[in-house]
C-alpha positions as CSV (number, residue, x, y, z in Angstrom):
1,X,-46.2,-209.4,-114.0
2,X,-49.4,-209.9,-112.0
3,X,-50.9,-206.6,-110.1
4,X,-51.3,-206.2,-106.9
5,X,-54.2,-207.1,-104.9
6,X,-53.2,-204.2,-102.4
7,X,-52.0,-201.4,-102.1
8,X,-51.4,-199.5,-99.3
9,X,-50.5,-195.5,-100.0
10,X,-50.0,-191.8,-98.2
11,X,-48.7,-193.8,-95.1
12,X,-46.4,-193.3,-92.9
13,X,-45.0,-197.0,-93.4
14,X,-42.7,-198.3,-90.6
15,X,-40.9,-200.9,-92.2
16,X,-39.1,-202.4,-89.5
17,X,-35.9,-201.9,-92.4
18,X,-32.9,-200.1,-90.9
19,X,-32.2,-199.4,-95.1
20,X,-35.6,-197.7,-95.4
21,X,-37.3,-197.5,-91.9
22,X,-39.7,-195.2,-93.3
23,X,-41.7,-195.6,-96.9
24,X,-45.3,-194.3,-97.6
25,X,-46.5,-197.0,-100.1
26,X,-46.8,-200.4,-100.2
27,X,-47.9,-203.3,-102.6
28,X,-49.5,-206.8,-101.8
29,X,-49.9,-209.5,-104.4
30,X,-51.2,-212.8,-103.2
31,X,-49.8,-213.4,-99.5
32,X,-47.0,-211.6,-99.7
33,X,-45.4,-207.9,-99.9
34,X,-44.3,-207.1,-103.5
35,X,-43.2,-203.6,-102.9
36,X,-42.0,-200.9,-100.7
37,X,-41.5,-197.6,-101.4
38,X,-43.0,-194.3,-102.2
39,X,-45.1,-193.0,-105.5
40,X,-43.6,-195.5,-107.5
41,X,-45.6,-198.3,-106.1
42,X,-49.2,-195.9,-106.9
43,X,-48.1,-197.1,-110.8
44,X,-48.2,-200.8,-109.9
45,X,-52.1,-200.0,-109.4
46,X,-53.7,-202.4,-111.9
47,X,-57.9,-202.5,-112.4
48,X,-58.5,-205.4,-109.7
49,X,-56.4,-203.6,-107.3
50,X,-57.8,-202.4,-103.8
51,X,-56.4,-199.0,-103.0
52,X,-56.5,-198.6,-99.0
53,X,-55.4,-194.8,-98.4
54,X,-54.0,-194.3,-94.8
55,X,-54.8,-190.9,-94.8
56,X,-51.7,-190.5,-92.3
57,X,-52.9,-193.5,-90.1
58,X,-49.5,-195.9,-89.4
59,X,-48.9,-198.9,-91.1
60,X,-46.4,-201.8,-88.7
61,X,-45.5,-204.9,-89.2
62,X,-48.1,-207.5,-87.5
63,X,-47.7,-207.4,-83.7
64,X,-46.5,-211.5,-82.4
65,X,-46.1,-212.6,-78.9
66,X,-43.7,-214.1,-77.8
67,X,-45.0,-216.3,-75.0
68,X,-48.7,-215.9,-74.2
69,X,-51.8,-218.6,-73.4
70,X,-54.1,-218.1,-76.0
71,X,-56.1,-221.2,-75.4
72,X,-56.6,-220.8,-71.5
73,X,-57.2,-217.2,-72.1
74,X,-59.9,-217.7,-74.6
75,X,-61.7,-220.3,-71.7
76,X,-60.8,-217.9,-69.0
77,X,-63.1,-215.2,-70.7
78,X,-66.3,-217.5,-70.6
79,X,-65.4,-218.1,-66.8
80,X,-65.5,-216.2,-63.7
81,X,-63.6,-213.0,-64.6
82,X,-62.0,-211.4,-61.9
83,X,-59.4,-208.7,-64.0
84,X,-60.2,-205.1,-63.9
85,X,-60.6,-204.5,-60.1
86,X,-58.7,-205.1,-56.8
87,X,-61.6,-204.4,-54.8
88,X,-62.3,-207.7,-52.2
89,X,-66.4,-206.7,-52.8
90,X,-66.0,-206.3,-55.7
91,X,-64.5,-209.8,-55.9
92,X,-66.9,-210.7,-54.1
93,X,-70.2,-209.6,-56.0
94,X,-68.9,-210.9,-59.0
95,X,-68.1,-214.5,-57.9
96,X,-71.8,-214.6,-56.3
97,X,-73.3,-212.9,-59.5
98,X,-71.5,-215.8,-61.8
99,X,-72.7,-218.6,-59.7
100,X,-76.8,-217.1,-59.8
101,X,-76.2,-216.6,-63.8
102,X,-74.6,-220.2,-63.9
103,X,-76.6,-223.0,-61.3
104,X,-76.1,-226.0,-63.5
105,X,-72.4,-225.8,-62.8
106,X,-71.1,-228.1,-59.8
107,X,-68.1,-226.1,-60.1
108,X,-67.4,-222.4,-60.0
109,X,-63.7,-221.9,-61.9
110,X,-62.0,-218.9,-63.0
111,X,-59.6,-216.2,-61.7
112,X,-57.4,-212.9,-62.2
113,X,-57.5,-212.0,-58.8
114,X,-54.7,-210.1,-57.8
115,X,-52.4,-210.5,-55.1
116,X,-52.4,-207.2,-53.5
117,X,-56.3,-207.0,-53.1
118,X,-55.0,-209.6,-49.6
119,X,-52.9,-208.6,-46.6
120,X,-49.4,-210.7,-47.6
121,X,-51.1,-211.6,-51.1
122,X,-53.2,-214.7,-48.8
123,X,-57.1,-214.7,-49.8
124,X,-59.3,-217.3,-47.1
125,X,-61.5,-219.9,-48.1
126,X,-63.5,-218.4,-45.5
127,X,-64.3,-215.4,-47.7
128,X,-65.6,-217.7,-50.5
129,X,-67.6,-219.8,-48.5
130,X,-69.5,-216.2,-47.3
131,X,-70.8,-216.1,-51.4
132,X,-70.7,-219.9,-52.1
133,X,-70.9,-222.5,-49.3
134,X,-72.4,-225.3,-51.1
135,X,-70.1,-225.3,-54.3
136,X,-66.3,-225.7,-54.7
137,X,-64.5,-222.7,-55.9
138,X,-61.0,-222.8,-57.3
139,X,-60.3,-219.2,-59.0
140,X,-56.5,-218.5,-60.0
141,X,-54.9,-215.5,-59.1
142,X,-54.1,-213.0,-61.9
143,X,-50.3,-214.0,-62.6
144,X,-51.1,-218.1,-62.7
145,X,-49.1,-219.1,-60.0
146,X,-51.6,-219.9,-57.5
147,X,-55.4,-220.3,-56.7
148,X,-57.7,-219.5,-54.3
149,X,-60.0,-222.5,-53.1
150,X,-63.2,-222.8,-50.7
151,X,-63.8,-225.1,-48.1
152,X,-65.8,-227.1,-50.3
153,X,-63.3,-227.6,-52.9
154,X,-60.7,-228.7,-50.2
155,X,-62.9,-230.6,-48.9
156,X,-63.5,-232.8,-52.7
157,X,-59.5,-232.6,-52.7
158,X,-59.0,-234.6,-49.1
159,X,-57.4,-231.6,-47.9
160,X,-56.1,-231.7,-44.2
161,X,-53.8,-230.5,-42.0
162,X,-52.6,-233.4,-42.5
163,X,-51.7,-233.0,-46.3
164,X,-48.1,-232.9,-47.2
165,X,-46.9,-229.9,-49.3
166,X,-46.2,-231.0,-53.0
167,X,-42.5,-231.0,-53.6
168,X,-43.1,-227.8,-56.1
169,X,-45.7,-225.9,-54.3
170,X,-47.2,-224.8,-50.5
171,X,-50.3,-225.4,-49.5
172,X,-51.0,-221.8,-46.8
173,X,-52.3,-223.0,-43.9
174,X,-54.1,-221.6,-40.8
175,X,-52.2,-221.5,-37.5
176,X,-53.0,-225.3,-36.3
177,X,-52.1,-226.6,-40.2
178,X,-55.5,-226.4,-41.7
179,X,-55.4,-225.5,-45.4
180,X,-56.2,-221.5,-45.5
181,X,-57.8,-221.9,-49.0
182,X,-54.2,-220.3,-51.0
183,X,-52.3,-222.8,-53.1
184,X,-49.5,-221.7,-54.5
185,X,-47.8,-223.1,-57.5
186,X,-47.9,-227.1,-57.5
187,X,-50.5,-227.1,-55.2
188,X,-53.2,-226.2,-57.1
189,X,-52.7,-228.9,-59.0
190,X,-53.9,-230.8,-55.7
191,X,-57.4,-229.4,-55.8
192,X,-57.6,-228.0,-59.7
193,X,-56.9,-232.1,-60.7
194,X,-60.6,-233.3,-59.6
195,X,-62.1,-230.2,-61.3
196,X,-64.5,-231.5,-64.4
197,X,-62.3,-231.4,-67.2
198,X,-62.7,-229.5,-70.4
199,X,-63.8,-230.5,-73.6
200,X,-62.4,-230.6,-76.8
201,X,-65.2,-228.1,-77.8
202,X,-64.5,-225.8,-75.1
203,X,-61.0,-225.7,-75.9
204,X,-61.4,-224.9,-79.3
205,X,-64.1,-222.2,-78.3
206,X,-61.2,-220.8,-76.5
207,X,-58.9,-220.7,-79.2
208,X,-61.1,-219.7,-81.7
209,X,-62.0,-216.5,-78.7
210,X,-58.8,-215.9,-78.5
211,X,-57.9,-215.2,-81.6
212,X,-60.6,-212.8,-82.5
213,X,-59.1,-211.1,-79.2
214,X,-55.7,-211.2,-80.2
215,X,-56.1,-210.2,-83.6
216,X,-58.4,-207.2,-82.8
217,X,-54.6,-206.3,-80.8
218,X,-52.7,-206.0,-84.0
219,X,-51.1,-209.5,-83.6
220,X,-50.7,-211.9,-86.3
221,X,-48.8,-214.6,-84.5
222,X,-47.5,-215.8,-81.0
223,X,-45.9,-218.8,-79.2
224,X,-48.1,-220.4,-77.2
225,X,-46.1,-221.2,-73.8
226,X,-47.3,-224.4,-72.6
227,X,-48.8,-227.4,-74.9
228,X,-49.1,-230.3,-72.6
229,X,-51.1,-231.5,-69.0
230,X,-49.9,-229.5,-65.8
231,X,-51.1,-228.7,-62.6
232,X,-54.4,-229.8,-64.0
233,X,-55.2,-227.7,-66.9
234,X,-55.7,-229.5,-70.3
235,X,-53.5,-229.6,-73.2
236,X,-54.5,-227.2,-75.8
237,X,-52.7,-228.9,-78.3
238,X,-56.3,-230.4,-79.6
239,X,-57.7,-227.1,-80.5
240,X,-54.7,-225.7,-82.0
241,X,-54.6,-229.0,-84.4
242,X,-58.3,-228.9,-84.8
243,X,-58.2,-225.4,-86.4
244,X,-55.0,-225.7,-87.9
245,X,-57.1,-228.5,-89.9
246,X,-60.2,-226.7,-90.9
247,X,-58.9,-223.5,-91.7
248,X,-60.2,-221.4,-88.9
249,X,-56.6,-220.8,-87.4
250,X,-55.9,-217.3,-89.3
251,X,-52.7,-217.0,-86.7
252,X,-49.1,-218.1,-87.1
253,X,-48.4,-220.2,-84.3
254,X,-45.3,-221.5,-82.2
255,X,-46.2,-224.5,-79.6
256,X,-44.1,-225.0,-76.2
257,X,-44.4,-228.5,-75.7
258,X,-44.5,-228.9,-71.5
259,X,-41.3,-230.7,-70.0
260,X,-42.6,-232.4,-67.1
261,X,-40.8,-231.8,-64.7
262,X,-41.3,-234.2,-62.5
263,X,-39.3,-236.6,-65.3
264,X,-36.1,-236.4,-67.1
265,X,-35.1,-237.6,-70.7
266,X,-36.9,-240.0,-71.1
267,X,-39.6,-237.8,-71.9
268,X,-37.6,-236.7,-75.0
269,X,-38.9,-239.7,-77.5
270,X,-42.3,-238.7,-76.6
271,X,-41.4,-234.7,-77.3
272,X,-40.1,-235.6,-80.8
273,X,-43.4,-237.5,-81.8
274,X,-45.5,-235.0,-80.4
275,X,-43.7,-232.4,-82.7
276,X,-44.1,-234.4,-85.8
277,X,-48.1,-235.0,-85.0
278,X,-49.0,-230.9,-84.1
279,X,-47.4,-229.9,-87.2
280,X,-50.1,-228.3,-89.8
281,X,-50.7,-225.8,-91.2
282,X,-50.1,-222.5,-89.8
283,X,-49.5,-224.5,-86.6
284,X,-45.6,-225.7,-85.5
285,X,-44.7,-227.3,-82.3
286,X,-40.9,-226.7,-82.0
287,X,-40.5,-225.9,-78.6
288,X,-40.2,-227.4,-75.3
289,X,-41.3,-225.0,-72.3
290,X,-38.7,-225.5,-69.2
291,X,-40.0,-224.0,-66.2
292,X,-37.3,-223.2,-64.1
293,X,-38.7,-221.3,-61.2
294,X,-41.8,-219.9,-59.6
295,X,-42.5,-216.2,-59.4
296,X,-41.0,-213.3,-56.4
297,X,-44.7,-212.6,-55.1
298,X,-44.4,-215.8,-53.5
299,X,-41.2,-216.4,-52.7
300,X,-40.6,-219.3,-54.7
301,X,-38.2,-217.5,-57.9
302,X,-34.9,-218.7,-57.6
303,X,-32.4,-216.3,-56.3
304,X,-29.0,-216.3,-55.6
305,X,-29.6,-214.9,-52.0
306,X,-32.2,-215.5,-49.4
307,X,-35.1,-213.3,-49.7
308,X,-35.8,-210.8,-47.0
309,X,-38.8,-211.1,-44.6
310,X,-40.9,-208.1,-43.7
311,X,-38.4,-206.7,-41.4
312,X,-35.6,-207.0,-43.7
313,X,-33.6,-209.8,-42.5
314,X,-32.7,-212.1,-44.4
315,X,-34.9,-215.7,-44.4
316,X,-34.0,-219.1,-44.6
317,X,-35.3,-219.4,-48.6
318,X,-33.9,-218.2,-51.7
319,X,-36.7,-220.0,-54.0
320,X,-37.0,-222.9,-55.8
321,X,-35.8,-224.7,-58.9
322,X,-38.2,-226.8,-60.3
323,X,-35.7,-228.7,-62.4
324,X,-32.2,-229.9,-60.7
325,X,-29.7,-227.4,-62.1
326,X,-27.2,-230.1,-63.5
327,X,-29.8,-232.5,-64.9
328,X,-31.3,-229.6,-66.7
329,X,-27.8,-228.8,-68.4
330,X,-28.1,-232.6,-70.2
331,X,-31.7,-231.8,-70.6
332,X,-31.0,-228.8,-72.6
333,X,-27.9,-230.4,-74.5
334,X,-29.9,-233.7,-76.0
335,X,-33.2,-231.2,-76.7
336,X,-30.4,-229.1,-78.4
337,X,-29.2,-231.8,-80.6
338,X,-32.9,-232.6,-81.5
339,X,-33.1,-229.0,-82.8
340,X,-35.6,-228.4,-80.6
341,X,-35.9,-224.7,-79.0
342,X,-36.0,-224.2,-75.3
343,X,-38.0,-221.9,-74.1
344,X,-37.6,-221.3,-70.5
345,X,-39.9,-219.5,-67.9
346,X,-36.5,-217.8,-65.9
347,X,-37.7,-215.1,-63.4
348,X,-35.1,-215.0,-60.3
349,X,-31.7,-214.3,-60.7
350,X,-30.7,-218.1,-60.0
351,X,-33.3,-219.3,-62.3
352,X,-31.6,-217.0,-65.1
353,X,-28.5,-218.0,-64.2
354,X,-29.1,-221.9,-64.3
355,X,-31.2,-221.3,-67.8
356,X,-27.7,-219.4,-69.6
357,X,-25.8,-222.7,-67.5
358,X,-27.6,-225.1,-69.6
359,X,-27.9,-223.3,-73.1
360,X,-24.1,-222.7,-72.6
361,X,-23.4,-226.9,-71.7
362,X,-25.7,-227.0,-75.6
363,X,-23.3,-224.7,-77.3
364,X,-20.3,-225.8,-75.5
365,X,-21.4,-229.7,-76.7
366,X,-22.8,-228.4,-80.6
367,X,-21.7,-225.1,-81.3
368,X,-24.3,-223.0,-82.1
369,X,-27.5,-224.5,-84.1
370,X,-29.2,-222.2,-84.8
371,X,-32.2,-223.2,-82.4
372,X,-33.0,-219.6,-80.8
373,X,-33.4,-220.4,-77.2
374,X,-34.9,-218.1,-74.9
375,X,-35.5,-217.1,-71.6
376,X,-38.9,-215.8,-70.3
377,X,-39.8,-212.9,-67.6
378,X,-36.4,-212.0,-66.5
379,X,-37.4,-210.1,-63.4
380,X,-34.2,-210.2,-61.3
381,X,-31.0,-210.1,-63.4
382,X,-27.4,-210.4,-62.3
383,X,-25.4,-207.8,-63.8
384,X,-22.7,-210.4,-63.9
385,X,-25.4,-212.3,-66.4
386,X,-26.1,-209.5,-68.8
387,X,-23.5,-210.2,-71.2
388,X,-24.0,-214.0,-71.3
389,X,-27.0,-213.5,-73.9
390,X,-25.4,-212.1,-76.4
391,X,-22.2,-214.5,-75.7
392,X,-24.3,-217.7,-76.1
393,X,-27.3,-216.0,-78.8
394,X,-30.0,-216.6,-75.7
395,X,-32.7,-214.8,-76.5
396,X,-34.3,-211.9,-74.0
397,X,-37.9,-212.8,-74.3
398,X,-39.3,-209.8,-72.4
399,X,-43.1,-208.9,-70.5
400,X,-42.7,-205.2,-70.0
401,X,-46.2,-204.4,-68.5
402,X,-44.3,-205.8,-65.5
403,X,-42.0,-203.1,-65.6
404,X,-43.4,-200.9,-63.7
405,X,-44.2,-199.1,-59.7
406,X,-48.0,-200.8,-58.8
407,X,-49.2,-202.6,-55.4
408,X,-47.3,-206.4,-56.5
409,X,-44.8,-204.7,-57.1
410,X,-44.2,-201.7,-54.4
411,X,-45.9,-203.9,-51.9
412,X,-45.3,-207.5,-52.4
413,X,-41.5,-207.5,-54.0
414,X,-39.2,-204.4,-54.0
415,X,-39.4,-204.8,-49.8
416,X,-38.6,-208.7,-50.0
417,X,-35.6,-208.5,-52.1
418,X,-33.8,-205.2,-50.9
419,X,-33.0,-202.2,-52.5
420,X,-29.8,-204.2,-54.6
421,X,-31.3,-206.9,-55.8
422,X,-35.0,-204.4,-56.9
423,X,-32.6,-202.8,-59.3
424,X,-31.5,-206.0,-61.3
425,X,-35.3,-205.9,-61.9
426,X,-36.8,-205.6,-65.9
427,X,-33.3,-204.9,-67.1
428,X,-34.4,-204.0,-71.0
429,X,-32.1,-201.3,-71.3
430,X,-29.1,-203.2,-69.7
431,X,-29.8,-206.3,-72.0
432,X,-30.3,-204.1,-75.1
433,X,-26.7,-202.4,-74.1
434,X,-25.4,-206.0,-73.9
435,X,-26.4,-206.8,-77.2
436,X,-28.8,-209.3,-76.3
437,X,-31.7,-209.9,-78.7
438,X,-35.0,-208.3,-77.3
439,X,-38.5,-210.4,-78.5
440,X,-41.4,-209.2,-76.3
441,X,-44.6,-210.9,-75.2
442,X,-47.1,-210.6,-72.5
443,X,-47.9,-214.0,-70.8
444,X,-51.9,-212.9,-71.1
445,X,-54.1,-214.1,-69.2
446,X,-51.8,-213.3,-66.9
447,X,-51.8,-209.6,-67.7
448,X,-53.1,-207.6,-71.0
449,X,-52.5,-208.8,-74.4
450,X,-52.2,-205.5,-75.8
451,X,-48.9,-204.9,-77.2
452,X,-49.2,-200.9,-77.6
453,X,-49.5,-200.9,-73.8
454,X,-46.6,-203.4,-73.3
455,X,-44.8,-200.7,-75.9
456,X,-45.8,-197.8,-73.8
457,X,-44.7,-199.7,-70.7
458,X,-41.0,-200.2,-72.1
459,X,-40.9,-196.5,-73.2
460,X,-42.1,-195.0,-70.1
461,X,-41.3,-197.8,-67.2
462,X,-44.5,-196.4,-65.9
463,X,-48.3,-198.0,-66.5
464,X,-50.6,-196.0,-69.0
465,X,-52.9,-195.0,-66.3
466,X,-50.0,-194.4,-63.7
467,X,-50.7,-190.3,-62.4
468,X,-48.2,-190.1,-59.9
469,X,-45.4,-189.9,-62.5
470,X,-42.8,-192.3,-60.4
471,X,-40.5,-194.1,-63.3
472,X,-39.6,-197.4,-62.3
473,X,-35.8,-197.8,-62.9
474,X,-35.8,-194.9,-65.6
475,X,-32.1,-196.1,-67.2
476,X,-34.1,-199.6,-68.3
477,X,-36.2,-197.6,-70.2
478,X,-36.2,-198.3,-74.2
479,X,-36.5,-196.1,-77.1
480,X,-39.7,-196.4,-79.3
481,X,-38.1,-198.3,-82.3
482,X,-36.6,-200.8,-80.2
483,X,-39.9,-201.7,-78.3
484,X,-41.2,-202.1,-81.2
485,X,-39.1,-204.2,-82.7
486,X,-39.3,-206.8,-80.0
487,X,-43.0,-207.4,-80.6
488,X,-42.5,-207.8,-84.4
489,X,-39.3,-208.6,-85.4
490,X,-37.6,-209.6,-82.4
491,X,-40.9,-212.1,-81.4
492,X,-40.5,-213.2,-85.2
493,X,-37.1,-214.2,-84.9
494,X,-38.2,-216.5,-81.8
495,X,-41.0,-218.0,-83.5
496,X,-39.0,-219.0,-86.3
497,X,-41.0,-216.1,-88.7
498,X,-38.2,-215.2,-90.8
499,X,-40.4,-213.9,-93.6
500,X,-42.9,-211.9,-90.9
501,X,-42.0,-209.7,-88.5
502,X,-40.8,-206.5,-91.0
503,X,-42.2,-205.1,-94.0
504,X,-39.9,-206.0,-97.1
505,X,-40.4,-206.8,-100.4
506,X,-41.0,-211.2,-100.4
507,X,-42.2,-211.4,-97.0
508,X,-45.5,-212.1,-95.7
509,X,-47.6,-209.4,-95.5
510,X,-48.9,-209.6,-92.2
511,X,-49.8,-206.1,-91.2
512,X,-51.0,-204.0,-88.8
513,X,-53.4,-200.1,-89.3
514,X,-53.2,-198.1,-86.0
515,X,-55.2,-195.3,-85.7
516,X,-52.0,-192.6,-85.6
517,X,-48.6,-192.3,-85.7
518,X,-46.8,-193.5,-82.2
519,X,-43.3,-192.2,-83.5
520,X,-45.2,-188.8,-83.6
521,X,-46.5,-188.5,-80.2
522,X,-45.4,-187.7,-76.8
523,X,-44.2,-190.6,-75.3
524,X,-46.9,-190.6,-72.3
525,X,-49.8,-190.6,-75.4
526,X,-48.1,-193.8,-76.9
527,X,-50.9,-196.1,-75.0
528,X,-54.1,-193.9,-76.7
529,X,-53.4,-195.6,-80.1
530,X,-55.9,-198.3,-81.2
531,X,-55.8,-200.7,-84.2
532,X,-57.9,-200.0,-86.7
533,X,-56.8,-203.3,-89.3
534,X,-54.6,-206.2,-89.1
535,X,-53.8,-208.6,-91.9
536,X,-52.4,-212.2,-92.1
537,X,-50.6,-213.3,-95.3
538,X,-52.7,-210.0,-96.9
539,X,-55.9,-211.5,-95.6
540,X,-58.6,-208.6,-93.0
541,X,-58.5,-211.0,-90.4
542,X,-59.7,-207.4,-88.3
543,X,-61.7,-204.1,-88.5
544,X,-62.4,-201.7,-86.6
């Protein structure tokens, strides 16, 4: 019998086994874990063998999330980087200091604004054209739903008060219908379509940026929510091909092909090739991404009642659903058949709803397949929903960083959906009680990668840097075993990882060092733990 190559020893080891959740020793030959366990393994130790001691450090399964966009991500960091502040100045400065460092540019892109740095979440293009005048600006706002343009850029898009709204966006205008320079949802696609398109290059620069990021996080392998053209962005489905091919993709990846929704089946034929060509490798496209509904910031999440204006009436809108409710019921049915997995972006309570409708109209036709459907974001839940998940195996694909009081959401949502409807928000605890599968992810760029903060999120329902120690809805909280389970093997389950995602003897040894024990600390500390390693199929794919 061959030695190992590795051996990891004087752990702690979290297995991620409810038979042994705890070992101290662990053995690696080739790609893959060849034992568990405690001193015994120490005798497996042949000449060749590479003897890592943890000196009490904690050894995890690899971190994988569950719906994240690596490839825009990756760009995003070599463009105008707005994250990190909410300061308008500060906004400001930085936009104006990119543009000096970068003249050869006829366009100035970017984003990760946020939404409470502006009185009703509504930036002007008149405060871009103070710091760039002569060059159109389009910068997206931190969560991805919307952009911020100046005059110029409208002007290149034929921009009027004139311009209709696109059936799945607004275009915010000025009080005699000029465009204010805030697009939300499909109508940044209005302006964000004539922006100079990406390379391939770039977008394998992206990836490749990415990656290194991700990895440096502990995680070993995500789904990638959105492989196809919308609203203007590329499709990253080139890069993830590209270095699938070469080698250089050292991640496990799950595509979400794009249902466009502005078509119905017939897109279907064109899904199933597209599945059979971005297959290599480390690389599997076996979703489809539904988008269901927009986001509460901006009123456009579907929910089941109208949402509340600033005085707390109620208003004339309840959201919007991007894809007809029945149609989307077939659509999910014949994708079912085709074994493909839906994953759906499901954020109001409507949304959810009509997401369990259609997965239930697949099981009701098929039985269940097998094909681990899931719903994304989950911000407003009906209680009457929670026990649907479990019923029809749809998967609670989770972004707890959201779960928590700061400005979007004290300022921008709790008042605009009432105090009822605010506590269906983030319901972890509820869907855990309910017996729904957890997986977790983070939707980066729209917010942090980093899964020990998510973790430390779901603990606490509080932000790691929160001081004023309010816990937002304190009975949704989870317990430390369960969070992390839903970034490793909950998040393995949905990307169809069934040898990842726990430490047991045959499966891939994709692994993750931090730099102390979490299950040791105060639950407050959880977010002060780095990664020191992570490993892909036994490979140092990171160091500290």
């Amino acid at each position: 019998m061959a030695k190992p190559d590795l051996i990891f020893t004087r752990g702690p080891i979290h297995t991620g086994d409810p038979a042994r959740t705890r070992a101290s020793s662990l053995a690696v030959t080739g790609e893959r874990i060849t034992a568990v366990g405690h001193d015994e393994v120490r005798e497996l130790i042949g000449p060749d063998t590479e003897v890592i001691d943890l000196q009490g450090k904690l050894l995890l399964p690899g971190f994988q999330d569950s719906h994240v966009h690596a490839v825009f991500g990756g760009m995003e960091m070599a463009e105008c980087d707005l994250t990190g502040t909410v300061g308008v100045e500060d906004y400001l400065t930085r936009i104006r200091s990119y543009a000096d460092a970068h003249p050869d540019r006829s366009w100035i892109t970017g984003g990760g604004w946020s939404l409470e740095s502006f009185d009703g979440g509504l930036p002007t293009r008149q405060l871009l054209d103070s710091v760039i005048p002569d060059r159109p600006v389009l910068l997206v706002n931190r969560d991805h739903h919307g952009a911020w343009a100046n005059t110029r850029a409208l002007e290149l898009a034929g921009l009027t008060r004139e311009s209709a709204d696109p059936f799945d966006g607004r275009i915010e205008r000025e009080p005699d219908g000029t465009p204010s320079g805030m697009l939300q949802e499909g109508a940044t696609a209005l302006v964000s379509r004539i922006v100079p398109p990406s390379t391939p290059a770039d977008r394998l620069a992206g990836l490749l940026r990415a990656q290194k990021l991700l990895h440096s996080l502990g995680i070993t392998g995500w789904q990638d929510a959105l492989l196809g053209v919308f609203g203007g962005n590329p499709d990253p489905s080139d890069a993830y091909l590209a270095a699938a091919r070469e080698g250089t993709l050292t991640a496990r990846v799950t595509g979400a092909l794009w249902w466009d929704r502005e078509r119905g089946a017939e897109q279907i034929a064109e899904l199933l090739s597209q599945r059979e060509q971005l297959s290599h490798g480390r690389f599997r496209a076996r979703a489809v991404k539904i988008m269901q509904d927009g986001i509460a910031e901006n009123f456009t999440a579907a929910m089941t009642s109208p949402y509340l204006d600033g005085c707390g009436c109620a208003t004339a809108n309840a959201g919007l659903s991007f894809v007809d409710p029945v149609a989307l019921r077939s659509y999910v049915t014949e994708l079912d058949a085709h074994d493909f997995q839906v994953h759906f972006h499901a954020l109001g309570d409507r949304g959810v709803r009509e997401a369990l409708d259609a997965v239930e109209a697949a099981v009701e036709a098929h039985g269940r397949r097998g094909n681990r459907h899931h719903l994304a974001h989950l911000q407003v839940v009906h209680p009457d929903d929670l026990d649907r998940f479990a019923r029809l195996g749809a998967i609670a694909n989770i972004q707890p960083l959201w779960a928590a009081h700061e400005p979007q959401m004290d300022e921008l949502t709790i008042p605009f959906l009432g105090p009822e409807r605010a506590s269906w928000q983030y319901p972890f605890g509820s869907l855990l009680r309910a017996g729904a599968t957890l997986a977790a992810g983070s939707d980066w760029p729209v917010s942090s990668p980093d899964p020990i903060a998510g973790i430390h999120v779901a603990v606490n329902r509080m932000e790691p840097e929160a001081t004023d120690g309010r816990v937002f809805l304190p009975e949704q909280r989870l317990d430390l075993a369960t969070a992390v389970a839903a970034y490793t093997a909950g998040s393995a389950h949905v990307n169809g990882l069934d040898d990842t995602g726990s430490l047991l003897p045959g499966h891939l040894a994709d692994l993750v060092v931090l730099d102390r024990d979490i299950f040791t600390l105060p639950p407050e500390e959880i977010a002060e733990a780095q990664v020191l390693r992570t490993y892909v199929g036994g490979a140092l794919v990171h160091s500290a």
